[in-house]
C-alpha positions in Angstrom: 59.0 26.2 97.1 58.2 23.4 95.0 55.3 22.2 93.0 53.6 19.6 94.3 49.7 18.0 92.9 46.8 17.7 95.7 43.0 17.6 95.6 41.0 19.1 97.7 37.8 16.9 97.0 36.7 13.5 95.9 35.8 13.4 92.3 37.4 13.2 88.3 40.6 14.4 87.3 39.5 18.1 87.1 40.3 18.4 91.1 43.7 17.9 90.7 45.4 20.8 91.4 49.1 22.1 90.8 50.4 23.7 94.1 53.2 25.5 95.5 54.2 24.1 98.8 57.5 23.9 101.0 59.0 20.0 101.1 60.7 19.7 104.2 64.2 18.0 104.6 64.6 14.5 104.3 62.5 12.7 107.8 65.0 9.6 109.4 64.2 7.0 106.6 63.6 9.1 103.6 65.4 9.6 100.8 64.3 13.0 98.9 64.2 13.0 95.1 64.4 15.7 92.1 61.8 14.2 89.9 61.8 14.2 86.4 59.2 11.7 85.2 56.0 10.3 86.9 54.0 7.3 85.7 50.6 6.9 86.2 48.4 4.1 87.7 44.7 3.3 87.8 45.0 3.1 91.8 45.6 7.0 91.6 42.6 7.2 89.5 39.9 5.2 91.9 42.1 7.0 95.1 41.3 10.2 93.9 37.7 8.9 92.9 38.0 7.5 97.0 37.2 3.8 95.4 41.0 2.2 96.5 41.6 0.9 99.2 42.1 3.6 101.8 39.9 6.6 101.5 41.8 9.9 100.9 42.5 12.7 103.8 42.0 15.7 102.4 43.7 17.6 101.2 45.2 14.6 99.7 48.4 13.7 97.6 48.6 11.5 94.6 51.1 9.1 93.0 53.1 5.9 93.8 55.4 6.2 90.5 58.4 8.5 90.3 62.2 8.3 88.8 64.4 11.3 89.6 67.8 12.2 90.8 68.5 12.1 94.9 68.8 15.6 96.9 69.1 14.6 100.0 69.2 11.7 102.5 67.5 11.6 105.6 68.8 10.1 109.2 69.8 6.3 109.1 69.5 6.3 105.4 72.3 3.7 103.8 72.5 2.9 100.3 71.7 6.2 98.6 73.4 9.4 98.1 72.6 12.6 96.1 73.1 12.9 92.8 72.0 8.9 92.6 69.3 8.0 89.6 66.3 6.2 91.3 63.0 5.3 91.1 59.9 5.1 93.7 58.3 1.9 94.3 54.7 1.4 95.3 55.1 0.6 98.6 53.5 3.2 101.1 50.4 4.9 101.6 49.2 7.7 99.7 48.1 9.1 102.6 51.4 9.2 104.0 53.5 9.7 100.9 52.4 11.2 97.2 55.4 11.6 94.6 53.1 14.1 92.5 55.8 17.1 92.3 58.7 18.5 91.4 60.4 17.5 94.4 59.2 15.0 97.3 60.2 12.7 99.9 59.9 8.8 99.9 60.5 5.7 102.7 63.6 5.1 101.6 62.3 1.1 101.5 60.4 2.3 98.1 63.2 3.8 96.4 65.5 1.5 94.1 68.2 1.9 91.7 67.0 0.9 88.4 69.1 0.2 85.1 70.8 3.3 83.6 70.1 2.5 80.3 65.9 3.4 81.2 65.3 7.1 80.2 63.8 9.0 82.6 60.1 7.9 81.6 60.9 4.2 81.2 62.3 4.3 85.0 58.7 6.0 85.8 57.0 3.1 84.2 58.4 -0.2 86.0 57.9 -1.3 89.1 54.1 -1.0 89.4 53.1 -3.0 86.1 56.3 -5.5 86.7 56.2 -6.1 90.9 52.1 -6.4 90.5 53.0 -9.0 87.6 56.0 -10.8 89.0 54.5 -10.9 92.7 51.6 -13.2 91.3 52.7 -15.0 88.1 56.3 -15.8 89.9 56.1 -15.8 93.5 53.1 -17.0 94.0 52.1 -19.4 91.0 55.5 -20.4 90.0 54.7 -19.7 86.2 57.0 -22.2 84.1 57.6 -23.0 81.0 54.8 -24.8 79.2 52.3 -23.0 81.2 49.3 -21.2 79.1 48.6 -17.9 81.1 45.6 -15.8 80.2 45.4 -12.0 80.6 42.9 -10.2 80.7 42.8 -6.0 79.7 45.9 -7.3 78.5 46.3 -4.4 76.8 47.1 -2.1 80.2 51.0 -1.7 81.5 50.3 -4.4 84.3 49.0 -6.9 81.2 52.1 -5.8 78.6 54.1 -6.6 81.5 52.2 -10.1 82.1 52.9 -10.7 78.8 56.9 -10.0 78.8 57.1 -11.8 82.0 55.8 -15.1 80.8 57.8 -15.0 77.4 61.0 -14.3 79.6 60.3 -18.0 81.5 58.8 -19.5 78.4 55.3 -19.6 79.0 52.8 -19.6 76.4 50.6 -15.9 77.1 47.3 -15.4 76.1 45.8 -12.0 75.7 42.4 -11.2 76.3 40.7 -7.6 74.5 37.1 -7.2 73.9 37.5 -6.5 70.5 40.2 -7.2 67.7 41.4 -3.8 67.3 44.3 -4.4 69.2 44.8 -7.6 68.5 47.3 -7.0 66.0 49.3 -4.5 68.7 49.5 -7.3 71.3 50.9 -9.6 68.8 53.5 -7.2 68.6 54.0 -7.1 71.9 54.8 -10.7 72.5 51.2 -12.3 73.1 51.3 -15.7 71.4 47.3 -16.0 71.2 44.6 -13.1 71.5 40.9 -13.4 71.8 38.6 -11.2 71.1 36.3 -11.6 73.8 32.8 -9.8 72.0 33.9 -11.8 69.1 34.9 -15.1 69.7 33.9 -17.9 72.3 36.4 -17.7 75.1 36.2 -21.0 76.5 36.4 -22.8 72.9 38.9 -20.5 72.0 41.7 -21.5 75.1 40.5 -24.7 75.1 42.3 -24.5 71.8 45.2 -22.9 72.7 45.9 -25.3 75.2 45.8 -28.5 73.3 42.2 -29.2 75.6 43.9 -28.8 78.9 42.6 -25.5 79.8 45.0 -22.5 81.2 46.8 -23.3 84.7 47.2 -19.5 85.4 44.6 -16.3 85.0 45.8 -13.2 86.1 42.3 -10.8 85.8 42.1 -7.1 86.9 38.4 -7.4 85.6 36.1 -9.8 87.3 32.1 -9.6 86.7 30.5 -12.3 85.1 33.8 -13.2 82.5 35.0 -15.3 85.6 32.6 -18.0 85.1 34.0 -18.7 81.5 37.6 -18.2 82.5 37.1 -21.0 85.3 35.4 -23.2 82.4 38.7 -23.2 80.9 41.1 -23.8 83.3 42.7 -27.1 83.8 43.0 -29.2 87.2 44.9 -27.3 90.1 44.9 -24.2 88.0 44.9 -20.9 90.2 43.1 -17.8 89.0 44.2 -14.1 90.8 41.8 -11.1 91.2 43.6 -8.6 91.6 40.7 -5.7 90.4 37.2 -5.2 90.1 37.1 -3.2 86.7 33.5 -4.8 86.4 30.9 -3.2 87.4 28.7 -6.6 87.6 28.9 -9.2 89.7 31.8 -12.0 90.0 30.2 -15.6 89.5 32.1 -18.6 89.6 31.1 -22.5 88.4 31.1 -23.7 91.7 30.6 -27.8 91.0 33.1 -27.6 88.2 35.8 -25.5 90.1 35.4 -28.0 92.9 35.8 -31.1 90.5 38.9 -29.5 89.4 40.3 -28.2 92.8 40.4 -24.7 91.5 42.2 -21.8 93.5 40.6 -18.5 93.3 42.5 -15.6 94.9 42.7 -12.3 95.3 46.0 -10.4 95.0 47.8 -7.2 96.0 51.2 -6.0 95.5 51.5 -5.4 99.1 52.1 -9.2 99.7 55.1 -8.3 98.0 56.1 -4.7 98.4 55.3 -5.5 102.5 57.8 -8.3 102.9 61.9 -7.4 102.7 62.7 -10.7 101.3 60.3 -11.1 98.7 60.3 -7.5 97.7 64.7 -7.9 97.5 63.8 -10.9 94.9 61.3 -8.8 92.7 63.6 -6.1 92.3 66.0 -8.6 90.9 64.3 -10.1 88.8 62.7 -6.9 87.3 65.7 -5.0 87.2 67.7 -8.2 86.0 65.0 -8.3 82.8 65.4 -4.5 82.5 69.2 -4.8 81.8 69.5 -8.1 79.5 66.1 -6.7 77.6 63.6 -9.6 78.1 61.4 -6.7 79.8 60.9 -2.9 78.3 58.2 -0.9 79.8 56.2 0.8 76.7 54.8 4.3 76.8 51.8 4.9 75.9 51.7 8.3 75.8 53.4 11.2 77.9 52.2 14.8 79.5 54.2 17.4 80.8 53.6 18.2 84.3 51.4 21.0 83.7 49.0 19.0 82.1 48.2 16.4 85.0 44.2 16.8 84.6 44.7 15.7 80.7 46.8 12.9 81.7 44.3 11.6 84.3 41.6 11.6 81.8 43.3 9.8 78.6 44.5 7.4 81.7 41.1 6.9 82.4 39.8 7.0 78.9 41.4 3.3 78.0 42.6 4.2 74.8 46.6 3.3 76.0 48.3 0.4 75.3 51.4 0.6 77.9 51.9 3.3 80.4 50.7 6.7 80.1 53.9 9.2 82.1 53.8 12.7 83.4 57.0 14.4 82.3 58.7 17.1 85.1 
């Protein structure tokens, strides 16, 4: 028997519950995994709270985030073999798949070797906040050297790892907290500029930054009525991602002036990247290639053993964290 996390109802993190359940062998395509760390994601959160993407069947599974050691291999599996150190990759439903236990089976397209220097909790932690980050800021908007980039919540793994991504191809990133008590912290991190949104004036203040061009890339998990400004201070042909709707107001946009400067406004998943072979192959690279020379360290926040899932779900939800927040097993 192993122990596995489920919920039985929609609601906070008190319905998670700690199970005993049998895993079954390995299924033609899956790869089954010892786990030993488990990182945590606000999709989990809102999935549990049924505001993702796909409402949960219950009695529902949880997590996208595991690192572990391979028991088993299923039918037509290639590449892996037990005893192999690997890591899950958000790239399946959670309605299919949940790697919330001891021991679980994954698609074997969303398991990857990572670098063995990563301890078991770093290996947890990566390809969530790097693949969301890489799919948009690389793929997608060819971020270059030069380039002012502003984050928002820049303080969450998916903004560190903004952050680290644009150092590594030398553009300039600009962090964006609502107040300056972390400003210090993402200084540390490798933000070149951070605002202080409640305290300073946005617009005047990347305006700045940017020698009066304005910022060709914003990568925002936020939206609401901080969009407006953002668009104000973007330059000509700059493109702005959505990629969350952590405001509860509406999302406004300056329609005239993004028209006048051919603004892109688009939202973004990491399933444009996770969903195709080729793209997903590149990502890995490039993550596991900044992994191993150091231009890209996943930072933990703050870790839980397994038996403590609920607590971990509410710090995770409490914002406090700057980095990841892991689940130890």
């Amino acid at each position: 028997m192993a122990r596995v996390v489920r919920f039985h109802e929609i609601g906070g993190p008190e319905v998670l519950k700690i199970e005993e359940a049998e895993v079954p062998p390995p299924g033609a395509g899956e790869v089954q995994i010892a786990v030993k760390a488990l990182g945590l994601n606000r999709a989990e959160s809102m999935f549990r709270r049924a505001e993702y993407l796909e409402t949960p069947i219950l009695p529902a599974r949880n997590g996208y985030e595991a690192s572990g050691v391979v028991t088993a291999v299923g039918p037509g599996v290639a590449g892996f073999k037990p005893g192999e150190a690997v890591s899950t990759i958000p790239a399946f439903s959670l309605n299919q798949y949940g790697v919330y236990g001891d021991l679980v089976n994954a698609p074997v397209h969303a398991v990857a070797h990572h670098p063995e220097s990563l301890s078991w909790e770093e290996a947890a932690s990566i390809w969530m906040q790097y693949l969301t980050a890489y799919g948009a800021l690389i793929d997608v908007a060819g971020l270059t050297r030069g380039d002012t980039l502003v984050i928002p919540a820049a303080s969450s793994s998916v903004g560190i790892a903004s952050i680290q991504i644009a150092n590594r191809v030398g553009a300039v990133p600009v962090a964006l907290t609502r107040s300056s008590s972390k400003r210090q912290a993402l200084l540390d991190l490798g933000a070149a500029h951070v605002i202080a949104t409640e305290e300073q004036d946005l617009v005047d203040e990347i305006l700045k930054i940017s020698g009066g061009e304005g910022a060709r890339v914003v990568f925002d998990p936020v939206g609401g009525p901080t969009v407006e400004k953002l668009a104000k201070a973007m330059k000509r042909l700059g493109i702005l991602f959505l990629y969350g709707a952590l405001s509860s107001e509406p999302t406004t946009v300056p329609l005239l002036e993004s028209i006048g400067k051919s603004l892109t406004f688009r939202g973004y998943i990491l399933t444009e990247i996770t969903g195709d072979p080729a793209r997903l192959k590149q990502g890995v690279e490039f993550v596991n290639s900044g992994l191993a020379d150091g231009t890209l360290k996943p930072i933990i926040a703050k870790t839980f053993p397994f038996e403590q899932i609920v607590e971990a779900h509410r710090y995770l939800e409490s914002n406090q964290q700057i980095g990841k927040v892991v689940v130890t097993v």
